[in-house]
Each structure stands twice: as C-alpha cells, then as structure tokens.
C-alpha positions as CSV (number, residue, x, y, z in Angstrom):
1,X,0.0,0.0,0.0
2,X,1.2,3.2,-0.9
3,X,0.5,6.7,0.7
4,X,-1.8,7.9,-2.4
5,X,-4.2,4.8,-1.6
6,X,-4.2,5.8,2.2
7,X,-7.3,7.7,1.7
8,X,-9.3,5.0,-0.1
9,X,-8.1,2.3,2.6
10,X,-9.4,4.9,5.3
11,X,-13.2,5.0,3.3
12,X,-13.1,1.1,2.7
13,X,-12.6,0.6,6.2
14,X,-14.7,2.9,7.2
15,X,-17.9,1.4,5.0
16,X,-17.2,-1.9,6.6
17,X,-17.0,-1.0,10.0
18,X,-20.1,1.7,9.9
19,X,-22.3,-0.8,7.5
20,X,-21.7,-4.0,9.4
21,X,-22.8,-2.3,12.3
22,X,-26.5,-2.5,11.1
23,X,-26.4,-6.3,10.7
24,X,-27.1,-7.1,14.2
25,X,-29.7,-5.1,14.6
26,X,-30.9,-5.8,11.4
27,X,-31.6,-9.7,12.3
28,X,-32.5,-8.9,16.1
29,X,-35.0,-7.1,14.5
30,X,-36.4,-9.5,12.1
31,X,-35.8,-12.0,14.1
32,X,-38.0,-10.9,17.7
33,X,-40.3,-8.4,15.6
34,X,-39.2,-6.1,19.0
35,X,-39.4,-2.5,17.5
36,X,-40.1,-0.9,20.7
37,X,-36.5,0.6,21.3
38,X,-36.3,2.1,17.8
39,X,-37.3,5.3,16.9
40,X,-39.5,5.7,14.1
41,X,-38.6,9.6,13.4
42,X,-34.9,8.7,13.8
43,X,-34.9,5.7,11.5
44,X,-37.3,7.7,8.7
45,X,-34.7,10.6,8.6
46,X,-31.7,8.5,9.3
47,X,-33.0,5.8,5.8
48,X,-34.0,9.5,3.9
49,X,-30.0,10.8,4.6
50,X,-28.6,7.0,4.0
51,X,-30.7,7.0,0.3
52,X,-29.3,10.8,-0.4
53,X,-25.6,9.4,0.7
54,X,-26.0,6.9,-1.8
55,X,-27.1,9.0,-4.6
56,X,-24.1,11.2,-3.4
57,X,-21.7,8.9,-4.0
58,X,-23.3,7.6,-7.1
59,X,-23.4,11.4,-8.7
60,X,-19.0,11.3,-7.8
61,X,-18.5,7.7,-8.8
62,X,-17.3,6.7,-5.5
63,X,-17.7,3.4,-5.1
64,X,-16.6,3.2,-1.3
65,X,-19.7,5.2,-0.8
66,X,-21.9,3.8,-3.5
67,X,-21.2,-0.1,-1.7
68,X,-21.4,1.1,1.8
69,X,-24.5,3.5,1.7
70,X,-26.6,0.9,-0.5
71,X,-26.0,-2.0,1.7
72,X,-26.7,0.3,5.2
73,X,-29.8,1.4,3.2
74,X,-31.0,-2.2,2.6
75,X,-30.5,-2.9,6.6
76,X,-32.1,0.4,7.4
77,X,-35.0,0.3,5.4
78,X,-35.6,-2.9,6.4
79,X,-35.7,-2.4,10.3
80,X,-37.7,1.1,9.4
81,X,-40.0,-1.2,7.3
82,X,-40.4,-3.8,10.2
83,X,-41.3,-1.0,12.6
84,X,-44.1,0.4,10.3
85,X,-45.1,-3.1,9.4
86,X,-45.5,-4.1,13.7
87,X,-47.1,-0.8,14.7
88,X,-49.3,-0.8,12.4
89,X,-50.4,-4.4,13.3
90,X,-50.4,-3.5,16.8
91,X,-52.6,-0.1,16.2
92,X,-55.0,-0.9,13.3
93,X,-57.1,1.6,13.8
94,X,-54.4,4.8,14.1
C-alpha cells in the first residue's frame, strides 16, 4: 500500500465498519419483531440521509460510498419497514 491509496483504505474501512454495524440489529429485529427501542422519526430521517448518501456517492463515482450507503440502506429500510409493518399491526385503527 502506498500513501496515495491511504485515503481509499481509510473509506473502505470505514464502509465496513459503519455498515456492518446495522447487521445485528438488522436480524435482532427481524428476528423478535421487537421494535419498541427504535425510533421511528430517527430511523425515517436517518434511511432519507442513508438513500441521499448513496445518490451522493453515485453522482461522484465513488464506489466506497456507492457499496457502503446501499448496503446500510437495505438494513435500514428494512428495520424502518419492520417497525411500520409491527405498529401498524399493533394499532389498526391509528
């Protein structure tokens, strides 16, 4: 590794760490249906900045940020999603 690829190492790592973050929670999620800890303002704005991160990175060609911010969106969305989808079981009516 040279100094010029320093940067891109740094973003790599970065991706993985930050994006494989969301896996546990990801299958905690699916797997107990428990949504009760999660926010569902923090998780709407949180997926909304994610999807614009993505679009970011695909407007500059980076693919560090293109990889990362699609696969955190695909966790995100899908614990927002699960949230929506028990609460609105759990409150028919609201």
């Amino acid at each position: 590794m040279t100094l010029s690829n320093l940067p891109d190492a740094v973003g790599c790592l970065a991706a993985l760490l930050t994006t494989s973050s969301f896996v546990p929670q990801a299958v905690l999620t699916l797997r107990t249906r428990d949504v009760s800890g999660i926010s569902l303002s923090m998780y709407s704005v949180f997926t909304l900045g994610v999807a614009l991160w993505l679009l970011y990175g695909i407007a500059i060609g980076e693919w560090p940020i293109i990889a990362a911010n699609a696969v955190t969106l695909a966790l995100a969305a899908t614990i927002l999603f699960t949230k929506l989808r028990v609460e609105r079981a759990r409150n028919p009516g609201a």
